[in-house]
C-alpha positions, 0 to 999 in steps of 0.5 A: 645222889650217889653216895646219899643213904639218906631216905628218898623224897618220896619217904621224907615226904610222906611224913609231911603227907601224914602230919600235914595237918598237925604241921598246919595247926601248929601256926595258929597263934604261934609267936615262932611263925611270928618272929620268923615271918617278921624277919622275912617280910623285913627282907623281902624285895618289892618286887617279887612277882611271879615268885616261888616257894620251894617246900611251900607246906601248908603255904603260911609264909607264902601267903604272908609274903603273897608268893605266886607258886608253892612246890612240895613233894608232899601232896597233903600240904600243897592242898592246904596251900591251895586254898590259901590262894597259892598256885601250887606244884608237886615236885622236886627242888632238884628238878624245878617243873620252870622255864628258865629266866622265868620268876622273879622270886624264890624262896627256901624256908626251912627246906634246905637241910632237907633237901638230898642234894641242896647243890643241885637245888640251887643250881636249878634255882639259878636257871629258873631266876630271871637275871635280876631275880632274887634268891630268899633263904630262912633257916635255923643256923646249926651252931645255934642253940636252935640248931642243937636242939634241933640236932638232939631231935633229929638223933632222937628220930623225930618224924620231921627231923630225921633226915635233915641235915642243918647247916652252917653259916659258912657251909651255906655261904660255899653251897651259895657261892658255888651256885652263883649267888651272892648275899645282899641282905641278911637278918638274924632273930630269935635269942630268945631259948628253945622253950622260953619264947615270950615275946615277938622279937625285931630282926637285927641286921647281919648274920648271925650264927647264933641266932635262932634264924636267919633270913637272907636276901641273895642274887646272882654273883655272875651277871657283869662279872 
């Protein structure tokens, strides 16, 4: 991390510690979870057990796609997960508490613009996968105009956006292929605008930078190769 002068894990995760249930309330009835679970569900592999997912939080994505394992630093959230029926962890992405070759699943959702080393992560992500494992990534692509409000909140030091770090869809296809994975599937949905969401929304196939979120379904670039 050297050379990183953002706030450590453990400062970023006392926000979702102390919001943790505010965080939780906000699913409830909410047409954006229901928008981006529908774009991940319409990805998401059939097998894909024993799965992860790396920032679980309250676990209302793990739970939809019946991930096995939920990890957080925060410890607030993975309560909530808990009783959402999911085995939950506290700890790092950096430094995944698995065997290798061990799951067949994991999944970043929203995670990696938080994470101070998001190469490290996926290389990790990499070790712990089986060798036909599957890598699954949500996120609101930067040039968005999610991705720009998003921004305009982070400058305005919003608890939960001021360390992120969002990314583009170029950056995050070097930050894949540098870690061995390869895109095999992806998904782009919400058009509709920040503060007009009206209506549930069916993902349209590809990747799309100006999509609100995209969905990506990713495997190991390396095996055979």
């Amino acid at each position: 991390m050297s050379g990183d002068h953002r706030p450590g894990w453990r400062e970023n995760s006392r926000v979702f510690d102390e919001y943790a249930a505010e965080y939780d309330r906000w699913f409830d009835e909410s047409l954006l979870f229901e928008i981006e679970r529908t774009a991940l569900q319409t990805i998401l592999p059939p097998d894909w057990r024993p799965s992860l997912e790396i920032g679980v939080g309250p676990g209302r994505f793990a739970q939809a796609m019946h991930t096995t394992f939920g990890l957080d630093p925060a410890q607030a959230p993975l309560h909530l997960a808990g009783q959402r029926g999911i085995i939950t962890c506290q700890g790092q992405a950096e430094a995944l508490p698995f065997r290798s070759n061990s799951l067949q699943g994991i999944a970043l959702l929203f995670t990696l613009c938080f994470l101070a080393s998001p190469r490290q992560a996926l290389d990790e992500c990499a070790r712990v996968l089986k060798a036909d494992g599957q890598l699954m990534l949500g996120f609101v692509p930067a040039q968005s105009v999610w991705g720009q409000t998003l921004e305009k909140k982070k400058k305005a030091n919003h608890p939960f956006y001021r360390t992120a770090r969002f990314q583009t869809v170029a950056r995050l296809r070097t930050i894949l292929q540098d870690s061995g994975f390869k895109i095999s599937q992806s998904c782009s949905t919400l058009y509709q605008k920040p503060g007009q969401v009206t209506t549930p929304e069916t993902p349209e196939p590809g990747l799309d930078e100006q999509a609100g979120f995209v969905a990506l379904l990713c495997g190991p670039n390396s095996i055979g190769q």
